[in-house]
ZAKOLKE-633529 format. One line per field, with one value per residue (C-alpha): residue in one letter; chain; x, y negated, z negated. Coordinates in nm, 3 decimals, padded with zeros to 5 digits. Layout:
N
r <- (A / ...)
c <- (A / ...)
px <- (X / ...)
py <- (Y / ...)
pz <- (Z / ...)
This chain:
397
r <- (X / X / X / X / X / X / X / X / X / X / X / X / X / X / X / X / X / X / X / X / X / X / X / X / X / X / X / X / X / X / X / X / X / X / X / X / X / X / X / X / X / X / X / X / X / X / X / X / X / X / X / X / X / X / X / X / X / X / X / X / X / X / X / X / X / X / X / X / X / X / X / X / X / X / X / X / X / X / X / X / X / X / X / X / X / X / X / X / X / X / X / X / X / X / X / X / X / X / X / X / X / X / X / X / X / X / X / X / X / X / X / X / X / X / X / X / X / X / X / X / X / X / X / X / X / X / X / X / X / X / X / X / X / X / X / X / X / X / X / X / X / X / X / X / X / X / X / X / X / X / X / X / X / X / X / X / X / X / X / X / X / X / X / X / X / X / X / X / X / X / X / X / X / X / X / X / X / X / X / X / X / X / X / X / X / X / X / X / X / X / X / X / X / X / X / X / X / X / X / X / X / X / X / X / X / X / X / X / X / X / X / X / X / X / X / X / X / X / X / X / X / X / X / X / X / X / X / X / X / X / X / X / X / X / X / X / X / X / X / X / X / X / X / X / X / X / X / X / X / X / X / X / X / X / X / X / X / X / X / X / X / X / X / X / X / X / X / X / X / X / X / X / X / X / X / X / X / X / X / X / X / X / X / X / X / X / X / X / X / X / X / X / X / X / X / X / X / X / X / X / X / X / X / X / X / X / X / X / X / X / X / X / X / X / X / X / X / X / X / X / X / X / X / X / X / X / X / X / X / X / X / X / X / X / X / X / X / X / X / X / X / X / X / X / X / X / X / X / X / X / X / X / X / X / X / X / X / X / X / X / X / X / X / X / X / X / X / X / X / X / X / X / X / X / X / X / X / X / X / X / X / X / X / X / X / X / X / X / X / X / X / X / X / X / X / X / X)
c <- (A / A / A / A / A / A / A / A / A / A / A / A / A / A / A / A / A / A / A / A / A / A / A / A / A / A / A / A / A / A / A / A / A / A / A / A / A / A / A / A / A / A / A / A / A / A / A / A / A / A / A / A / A / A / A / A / A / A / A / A / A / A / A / A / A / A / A / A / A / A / A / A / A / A / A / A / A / A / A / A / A / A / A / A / A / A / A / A / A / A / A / A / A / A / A / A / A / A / A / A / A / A / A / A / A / A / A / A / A / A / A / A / A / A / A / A / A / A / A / A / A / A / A / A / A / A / A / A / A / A / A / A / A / A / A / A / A / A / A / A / A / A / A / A / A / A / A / A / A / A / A / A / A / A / A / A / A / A / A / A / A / A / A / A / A / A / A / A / A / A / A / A / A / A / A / A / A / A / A / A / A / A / A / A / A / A / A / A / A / A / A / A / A / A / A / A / A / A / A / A / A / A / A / A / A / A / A / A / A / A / A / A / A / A / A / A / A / A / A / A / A / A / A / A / A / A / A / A / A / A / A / A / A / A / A / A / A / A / A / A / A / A / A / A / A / A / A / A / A / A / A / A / A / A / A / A / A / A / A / A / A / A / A / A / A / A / A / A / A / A / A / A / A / A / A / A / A / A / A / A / A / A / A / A / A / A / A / A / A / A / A / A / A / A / A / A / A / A / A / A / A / A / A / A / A / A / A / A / A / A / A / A / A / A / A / A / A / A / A / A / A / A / A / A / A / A / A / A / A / A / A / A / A / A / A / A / A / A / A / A / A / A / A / A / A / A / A / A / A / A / A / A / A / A / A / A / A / A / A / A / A / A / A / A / A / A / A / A / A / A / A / A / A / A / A / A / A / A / A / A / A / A / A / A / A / A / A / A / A / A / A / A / A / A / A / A / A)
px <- (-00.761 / -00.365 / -00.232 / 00.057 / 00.219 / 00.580 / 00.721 / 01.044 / 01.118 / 01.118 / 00.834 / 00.637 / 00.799 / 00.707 / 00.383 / 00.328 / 00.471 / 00.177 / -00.076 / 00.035 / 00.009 / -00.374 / -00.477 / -00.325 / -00.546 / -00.863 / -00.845 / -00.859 / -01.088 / -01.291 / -01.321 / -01.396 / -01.711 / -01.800 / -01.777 / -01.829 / -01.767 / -01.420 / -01.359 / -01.418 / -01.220 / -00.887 / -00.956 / -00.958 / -00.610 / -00.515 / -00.543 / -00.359 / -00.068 / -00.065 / 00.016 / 00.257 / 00.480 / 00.421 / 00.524 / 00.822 / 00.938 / 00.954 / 01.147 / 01.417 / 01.443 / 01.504 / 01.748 / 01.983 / 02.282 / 02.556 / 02.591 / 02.657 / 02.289 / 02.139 / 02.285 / 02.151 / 01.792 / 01.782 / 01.771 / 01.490 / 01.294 / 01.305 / 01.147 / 00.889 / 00.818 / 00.758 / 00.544 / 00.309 / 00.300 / 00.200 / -00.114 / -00.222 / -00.197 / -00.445 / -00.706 / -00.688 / -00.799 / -01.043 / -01.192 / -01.256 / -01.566 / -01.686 / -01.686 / -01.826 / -01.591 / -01.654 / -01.525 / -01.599 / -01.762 / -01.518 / -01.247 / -01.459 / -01.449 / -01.079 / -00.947 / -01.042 / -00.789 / -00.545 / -00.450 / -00.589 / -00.905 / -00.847 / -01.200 / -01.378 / -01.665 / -01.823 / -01.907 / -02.244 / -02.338 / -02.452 / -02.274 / -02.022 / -01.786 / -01.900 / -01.656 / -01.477 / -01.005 / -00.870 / -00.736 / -01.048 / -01.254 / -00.931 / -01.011 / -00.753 / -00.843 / -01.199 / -01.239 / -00.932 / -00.924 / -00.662 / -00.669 / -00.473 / -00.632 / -00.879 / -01.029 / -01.253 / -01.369 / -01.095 / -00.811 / -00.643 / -00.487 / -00.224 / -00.095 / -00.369 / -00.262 / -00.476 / -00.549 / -00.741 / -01.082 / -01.366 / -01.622 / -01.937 / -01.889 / -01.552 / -01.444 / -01.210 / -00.982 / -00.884 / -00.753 / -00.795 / -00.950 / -01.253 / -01.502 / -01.384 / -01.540 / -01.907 / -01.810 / -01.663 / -01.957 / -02.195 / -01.989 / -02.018 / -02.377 / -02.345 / -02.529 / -02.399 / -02.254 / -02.393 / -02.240 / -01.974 / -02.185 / -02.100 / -01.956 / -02.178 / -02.173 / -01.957 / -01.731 / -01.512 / -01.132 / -01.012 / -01.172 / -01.024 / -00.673 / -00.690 / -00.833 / -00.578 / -00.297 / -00.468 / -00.456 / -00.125 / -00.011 / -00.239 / -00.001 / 00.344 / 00.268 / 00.206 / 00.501 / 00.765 / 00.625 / 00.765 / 01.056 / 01.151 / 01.163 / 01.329 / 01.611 / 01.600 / 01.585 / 01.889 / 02.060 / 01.995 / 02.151 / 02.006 / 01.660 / 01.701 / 01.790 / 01.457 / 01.215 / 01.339 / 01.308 / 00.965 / 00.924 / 01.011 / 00.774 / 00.499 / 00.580 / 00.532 / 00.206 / 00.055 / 00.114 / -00.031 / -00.319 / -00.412 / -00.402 / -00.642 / -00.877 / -00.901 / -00.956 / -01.222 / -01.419 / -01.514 / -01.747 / -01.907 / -02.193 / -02.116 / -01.742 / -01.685 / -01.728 / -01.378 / -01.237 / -01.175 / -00.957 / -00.729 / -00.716 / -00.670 / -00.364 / -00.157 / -00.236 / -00.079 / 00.179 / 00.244 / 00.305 / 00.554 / 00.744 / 00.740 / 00.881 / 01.163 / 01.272 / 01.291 / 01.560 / 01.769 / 01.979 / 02.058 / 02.101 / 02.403 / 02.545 / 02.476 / 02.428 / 02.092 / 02.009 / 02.000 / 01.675 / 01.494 / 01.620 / 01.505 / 01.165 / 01.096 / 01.234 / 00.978 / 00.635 / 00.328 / 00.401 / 00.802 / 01.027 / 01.241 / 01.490 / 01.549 / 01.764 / 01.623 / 01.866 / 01.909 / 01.655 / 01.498 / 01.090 / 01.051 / 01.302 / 01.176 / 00.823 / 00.643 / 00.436 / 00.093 / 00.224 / 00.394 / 00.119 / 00.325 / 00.047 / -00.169 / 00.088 / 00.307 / 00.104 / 00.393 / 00.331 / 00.661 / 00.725 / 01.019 / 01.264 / 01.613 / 01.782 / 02.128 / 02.131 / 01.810 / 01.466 / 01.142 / 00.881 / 00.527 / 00.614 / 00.335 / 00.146 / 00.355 / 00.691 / 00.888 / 01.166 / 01.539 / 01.784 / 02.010 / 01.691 / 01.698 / 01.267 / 01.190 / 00.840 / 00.674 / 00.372 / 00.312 / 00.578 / 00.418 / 00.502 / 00.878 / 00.964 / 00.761 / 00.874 / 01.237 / 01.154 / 01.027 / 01.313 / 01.564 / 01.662 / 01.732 / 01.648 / 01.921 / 01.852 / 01.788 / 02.142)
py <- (01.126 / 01.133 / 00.799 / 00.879 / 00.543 / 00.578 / 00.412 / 00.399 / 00.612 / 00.281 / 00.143 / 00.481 / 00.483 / 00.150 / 00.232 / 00.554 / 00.361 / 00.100 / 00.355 / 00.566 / 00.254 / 00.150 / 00.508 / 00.460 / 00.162 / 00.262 / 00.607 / 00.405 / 00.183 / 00.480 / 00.557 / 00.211 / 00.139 / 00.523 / 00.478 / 00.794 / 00.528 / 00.428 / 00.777 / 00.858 / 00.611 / 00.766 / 01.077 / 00.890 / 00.750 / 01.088 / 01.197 / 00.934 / 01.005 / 01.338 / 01.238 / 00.977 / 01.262 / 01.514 / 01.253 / 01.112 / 01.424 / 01.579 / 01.228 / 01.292 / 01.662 / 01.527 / 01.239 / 01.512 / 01.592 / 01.651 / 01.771 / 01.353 / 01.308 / 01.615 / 01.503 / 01.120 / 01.281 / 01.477 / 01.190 / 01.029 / 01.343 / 01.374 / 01.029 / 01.155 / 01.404 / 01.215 / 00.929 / 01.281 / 01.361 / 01.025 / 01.018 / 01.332 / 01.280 / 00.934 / 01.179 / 01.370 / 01.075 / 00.966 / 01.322 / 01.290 / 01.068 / 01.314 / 01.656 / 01.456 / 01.600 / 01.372 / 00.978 / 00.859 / 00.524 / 00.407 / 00.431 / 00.261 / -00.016 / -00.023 / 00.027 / -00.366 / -00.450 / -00.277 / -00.475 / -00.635 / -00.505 / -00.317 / -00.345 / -00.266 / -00.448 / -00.412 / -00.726 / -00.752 / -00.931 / -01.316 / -01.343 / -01.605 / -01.384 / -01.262 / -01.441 / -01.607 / -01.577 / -01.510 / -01.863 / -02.007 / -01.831 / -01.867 / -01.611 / -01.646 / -01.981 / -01.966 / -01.610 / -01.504 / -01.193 / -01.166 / -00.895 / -00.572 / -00.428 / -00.425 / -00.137 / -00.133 / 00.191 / 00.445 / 00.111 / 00.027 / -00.292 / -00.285 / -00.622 / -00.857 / -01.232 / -01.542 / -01.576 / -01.215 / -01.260 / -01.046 / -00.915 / -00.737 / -00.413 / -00.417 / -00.306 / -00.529 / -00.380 / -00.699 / -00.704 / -00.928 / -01.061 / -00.878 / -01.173 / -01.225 / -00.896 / -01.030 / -01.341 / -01.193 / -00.922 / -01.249 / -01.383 / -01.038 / -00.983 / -00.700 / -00.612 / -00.632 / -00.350 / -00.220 / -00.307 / -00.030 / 00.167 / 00.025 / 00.243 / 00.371 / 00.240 / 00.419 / 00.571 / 00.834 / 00.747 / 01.019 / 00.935 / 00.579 / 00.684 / 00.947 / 00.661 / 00.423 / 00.645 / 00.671 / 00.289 / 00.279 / 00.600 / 00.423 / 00.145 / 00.309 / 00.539 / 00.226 / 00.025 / 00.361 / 00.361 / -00.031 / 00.029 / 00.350 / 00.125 / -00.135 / 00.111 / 00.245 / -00.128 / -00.258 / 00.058 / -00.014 / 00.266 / 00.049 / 00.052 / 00.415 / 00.474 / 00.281 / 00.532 / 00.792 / 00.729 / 00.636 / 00.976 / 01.107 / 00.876 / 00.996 / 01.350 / 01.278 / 01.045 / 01.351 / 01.568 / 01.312 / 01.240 / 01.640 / 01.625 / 01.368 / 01.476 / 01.822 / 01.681 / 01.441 / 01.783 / 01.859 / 01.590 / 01.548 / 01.751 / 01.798 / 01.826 / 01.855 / 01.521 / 01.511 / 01.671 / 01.395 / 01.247 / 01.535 / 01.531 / 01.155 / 01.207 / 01.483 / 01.301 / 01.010 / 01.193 / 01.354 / 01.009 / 00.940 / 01.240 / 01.184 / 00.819 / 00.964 / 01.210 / 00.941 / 00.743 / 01.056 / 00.985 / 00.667 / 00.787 / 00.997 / 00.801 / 00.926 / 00.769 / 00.565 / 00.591 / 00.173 / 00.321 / 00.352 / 00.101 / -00.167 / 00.047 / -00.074 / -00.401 / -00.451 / -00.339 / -00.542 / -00.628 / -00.722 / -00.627 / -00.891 / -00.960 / -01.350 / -01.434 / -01.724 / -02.037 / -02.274 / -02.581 / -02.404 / -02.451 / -02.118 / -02.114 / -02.155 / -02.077 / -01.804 / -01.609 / -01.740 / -02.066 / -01.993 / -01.833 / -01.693 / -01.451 / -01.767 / -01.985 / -01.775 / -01.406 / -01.222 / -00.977 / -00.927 / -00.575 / -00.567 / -00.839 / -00.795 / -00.939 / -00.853 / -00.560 / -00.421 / -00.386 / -00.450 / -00.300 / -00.457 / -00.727 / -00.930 / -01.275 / -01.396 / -01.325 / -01.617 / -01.656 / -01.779 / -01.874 / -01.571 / -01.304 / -01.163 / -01.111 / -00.800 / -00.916 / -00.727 / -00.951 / -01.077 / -01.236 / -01.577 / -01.573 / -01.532 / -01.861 / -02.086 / -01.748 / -01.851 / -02.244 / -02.185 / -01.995 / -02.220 / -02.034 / -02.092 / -01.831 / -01.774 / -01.814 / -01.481 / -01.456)
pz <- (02.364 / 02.276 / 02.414 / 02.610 / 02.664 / 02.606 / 02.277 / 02.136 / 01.781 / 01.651 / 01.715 / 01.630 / 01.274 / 01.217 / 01.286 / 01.090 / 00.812 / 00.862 / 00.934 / 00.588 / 00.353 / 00.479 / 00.416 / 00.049 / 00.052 / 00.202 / 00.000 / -00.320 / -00.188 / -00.061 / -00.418 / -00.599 / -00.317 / -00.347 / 00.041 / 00.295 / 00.532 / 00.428 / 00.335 / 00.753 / 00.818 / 00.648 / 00.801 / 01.184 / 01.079 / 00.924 / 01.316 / 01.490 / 01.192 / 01.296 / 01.629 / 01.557 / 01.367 / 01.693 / 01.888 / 01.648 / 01.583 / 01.951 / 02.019 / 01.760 / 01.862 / 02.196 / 02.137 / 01.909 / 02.205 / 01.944 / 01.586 / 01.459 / 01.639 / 01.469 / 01.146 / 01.198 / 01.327 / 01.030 / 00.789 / 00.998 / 01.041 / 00.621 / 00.613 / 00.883 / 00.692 / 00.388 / 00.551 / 00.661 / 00.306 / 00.209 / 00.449 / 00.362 / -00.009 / 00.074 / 00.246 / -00.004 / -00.231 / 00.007 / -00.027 / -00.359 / -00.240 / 00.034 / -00.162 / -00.506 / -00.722 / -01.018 / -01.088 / -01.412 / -01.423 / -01.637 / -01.339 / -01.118 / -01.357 / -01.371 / -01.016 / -00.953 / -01.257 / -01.091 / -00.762 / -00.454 / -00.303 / 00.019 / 00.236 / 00.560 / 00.756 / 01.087 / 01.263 / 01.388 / 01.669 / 01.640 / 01.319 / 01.166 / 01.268 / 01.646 / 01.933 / 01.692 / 01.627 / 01.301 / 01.302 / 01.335 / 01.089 / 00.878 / 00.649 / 00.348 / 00.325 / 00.249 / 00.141 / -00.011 / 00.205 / 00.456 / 00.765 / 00.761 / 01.104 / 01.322 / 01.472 / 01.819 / 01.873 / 01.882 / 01.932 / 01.618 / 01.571 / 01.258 / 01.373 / 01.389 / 01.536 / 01.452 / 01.842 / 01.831 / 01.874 / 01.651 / 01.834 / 01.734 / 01.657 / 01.555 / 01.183 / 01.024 / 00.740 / 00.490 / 00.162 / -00.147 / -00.471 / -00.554 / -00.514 / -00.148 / -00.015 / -00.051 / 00.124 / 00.413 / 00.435 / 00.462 / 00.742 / 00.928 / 00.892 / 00.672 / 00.393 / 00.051 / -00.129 / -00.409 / -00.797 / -00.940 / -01.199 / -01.517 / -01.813 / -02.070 / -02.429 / -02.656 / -02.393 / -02.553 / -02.636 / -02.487 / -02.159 / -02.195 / -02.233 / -01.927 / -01.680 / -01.843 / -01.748 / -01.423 / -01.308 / -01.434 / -01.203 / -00.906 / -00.963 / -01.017 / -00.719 / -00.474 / -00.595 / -00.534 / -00.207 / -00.162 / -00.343 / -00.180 / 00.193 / 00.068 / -00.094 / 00.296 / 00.440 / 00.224 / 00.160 / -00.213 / -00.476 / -00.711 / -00.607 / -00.505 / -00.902 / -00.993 / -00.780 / -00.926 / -01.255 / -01.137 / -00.952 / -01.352 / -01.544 / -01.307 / -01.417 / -01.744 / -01.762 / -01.523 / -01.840 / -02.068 / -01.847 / -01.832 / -02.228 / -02.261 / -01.980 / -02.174 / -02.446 / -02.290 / -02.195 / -02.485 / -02.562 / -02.223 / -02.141 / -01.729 / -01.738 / -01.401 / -01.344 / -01.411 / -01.195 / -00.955 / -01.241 / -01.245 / -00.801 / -00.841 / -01.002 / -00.805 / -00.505 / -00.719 / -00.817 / -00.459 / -00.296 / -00.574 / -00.531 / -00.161 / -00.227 / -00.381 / -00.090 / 00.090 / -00.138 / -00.105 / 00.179 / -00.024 / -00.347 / -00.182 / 00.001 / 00.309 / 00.642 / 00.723 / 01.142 / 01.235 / 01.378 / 01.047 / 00.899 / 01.173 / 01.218 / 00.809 / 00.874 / 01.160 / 01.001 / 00.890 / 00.571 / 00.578 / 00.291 / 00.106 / -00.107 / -00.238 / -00.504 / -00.695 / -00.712 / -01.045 / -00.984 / -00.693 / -00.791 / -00.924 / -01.140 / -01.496 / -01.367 / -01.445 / -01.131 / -01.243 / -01.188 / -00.847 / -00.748 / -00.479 / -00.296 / -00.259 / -00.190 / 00.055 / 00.104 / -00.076 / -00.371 / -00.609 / -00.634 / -00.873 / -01.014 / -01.118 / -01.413 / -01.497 / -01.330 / -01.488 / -01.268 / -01.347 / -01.109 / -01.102 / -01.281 / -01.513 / -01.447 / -01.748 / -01.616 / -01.627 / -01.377 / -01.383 / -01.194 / -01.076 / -01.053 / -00.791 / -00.685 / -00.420 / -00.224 / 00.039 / 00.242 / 00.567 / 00.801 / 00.787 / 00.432 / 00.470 / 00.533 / 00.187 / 00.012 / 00.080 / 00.057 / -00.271 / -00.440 / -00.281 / 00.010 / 00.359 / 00.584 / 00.861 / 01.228 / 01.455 / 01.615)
């Protein structure tokens, strides 16, 4: 059943926004676990997205009384549109696991290289988990995974607060280093999942190249996504610039990608199982393009509703930008050392030096004073982010 509890427009966007990224998650992770289950659970999210938009969109319809509101709503409505597309490109990933249209093992293999783990687990009753907060099974502490939602039934919970309480039944969505899913499944009760099937020996080099383009589009895809908010959040021409030319290397690593994977068919007996390699990637590709419609209303200049911009500024995962100061303790460190997603639950989307962006940025990356580092992460993390770089957040006014 529809809930029908009034919201504002900005709370809603904030939430589709929420709801769009975990399906991006859960599809891929759908995919890695060859999980029906996770797939299912995109397409129950799929369903309360598509009646977030009814409802955002009948809202914006509404609040348009003069041709200055119609031209603000029409801004918001694009972005509406966009975070649609984005969800339905993810179950459309996610589907790649329910119709068994082919992933090579050798993508399996790779998908853990390429970032965090995204998981699910139901609790079962009498477990470590059963009656007990989030703060007191502390989680990212001992497991390394840290909680992105919690679902009870048909309830979703995008927010989760260390005083909410995990009872049996529930499914907890968490996200982290590989080796921390099998730990939290223990403390659940669950039963472990089954190893990734390894690649064979000898895999062709054609094959290789097509899943290495892959990853790399898996990656590119997510981080437009990130940088395509924070253009909206900060009313950035810059960043707006960078997902583009994004949006453009996309195009052109689909084209390379479709090469190889041809050429992969020759030499493999049941060449269908690629085809999930070739779906894989316009969904990739989709969310990409979709990341850059959003950046248009920035890219010309044009008005962004305060509406949107404080619904982005308001999600889960907050959106920052932190300008690292000389003799601050990450300057002249490199993010290995910082280890700033242990050390402050922030993940570095792009840096800026001298004017020039770099977008999923490397272990080795040393920083300076003057870079200016643009982290998305949870809002506990805000404040040793800052305190790190040398920064002092200002008070709420």
């Amino acid at each position: 059943m529809r809930d029908t509890r009034p919201r504002n427009l900005k709370d809603m966007l904030a939430e589709a926004k929420n709801t769009s990224e975990l399906m991006v998650d859960l599809a891929y992770a759908a995919l890695f676990y060859n999980s029906e289950d996770i797939s299912e659970e995109v397409s129950r999210l799929e369903e309360r997205l598509n009646d977030l938009v009814f409802d955002m969109r009948s809202l914006a319809v509404l609040a348009a009384r003069s041709p200055t509101d119609a031209e603000q709503m029409a801004g918001i409505l694009g972005v509406v549109q966009d975070i649609e597309k984005i969800g339905n490109a993810a179950n459309d990933i996610a589907k790649i696991v329910v119709k068994r249209l082919g992933i090579p093992p050798e993508l399996l293999q790779d998908i853990p290289e390429a970032e965090e783990i995204p998981s699910r687990v139901r609790i079962h009753a009498e477990s470590m988990l059963d009656g007990r907060s989030l703060e007191e099974v502390d989680l990212p502490t001992e497991t390394g995974m840290r909680p992105i939602a919690i679902r009870s039934d048909d309830e979703w919970n995008f927010d989760p607060e260390p005083d909410d309480v995990l009872r049996a039944r529930d499914v907890l969505f968490m996200q982290g280093p590989p080796e921390g899913v099998a730990e939290v499944r223990e403390l659940a009760g669950a039963a472990p999942l089954e190893d990734a099937e390894s690649a064979e020996p000898g895999a062709l080099s054609e094959l290789e190249r097509a899943v290495d383009i892959l990853i790399e589009m898996k990656n590119l895809s997510v981080v437009a996504v990130g940088l395509a908010y924070s253009a909206l959040l900060y009313y950035d021409a810059g960043l707006a610039r960078e997902v583009v030319a994004i949006e453009n290397e996309m195009d052109e690593m689909r084209y390379r990608l479709e090469r190889w994977v041809l050429l992969a068919a020759r030499h493999i007996e049941d060449s269908s199982r690629l085809r999930g390699l070739l779906h894989l990637a316009t969904a990739s590709e989709t969310i990409a393009d979709c990341a850059m419609e959003m950046v248009w209303i920035v890219e010309k200049g044009e008005e962004v509703h305060p509406v949107l911009s404080a619904a982005v500024g308001e999600s889960d995962e907050l959106v920052m930008k932190l300008t690292v100061s000389p003799g601050s303790p990450a300057d002249g460190k490199s993010l290995e050392d910082l280890e700033l997603e242990t050390e402050t639950s922030m993940y570095p989307l792009a840096i800026n030096r001298g004017g020039r962006w770099t977008y999923r940025p490397r272990d080795n990356y040393v920083l300076r004073g003057g870079d200016s580092v643009l982290a998305t992460g949870a809002p506990e993390g805000v404040e040793p982010f800052a305190e790190m770089f040398g920064q002092e957040l200002e008070e709420p006014s």
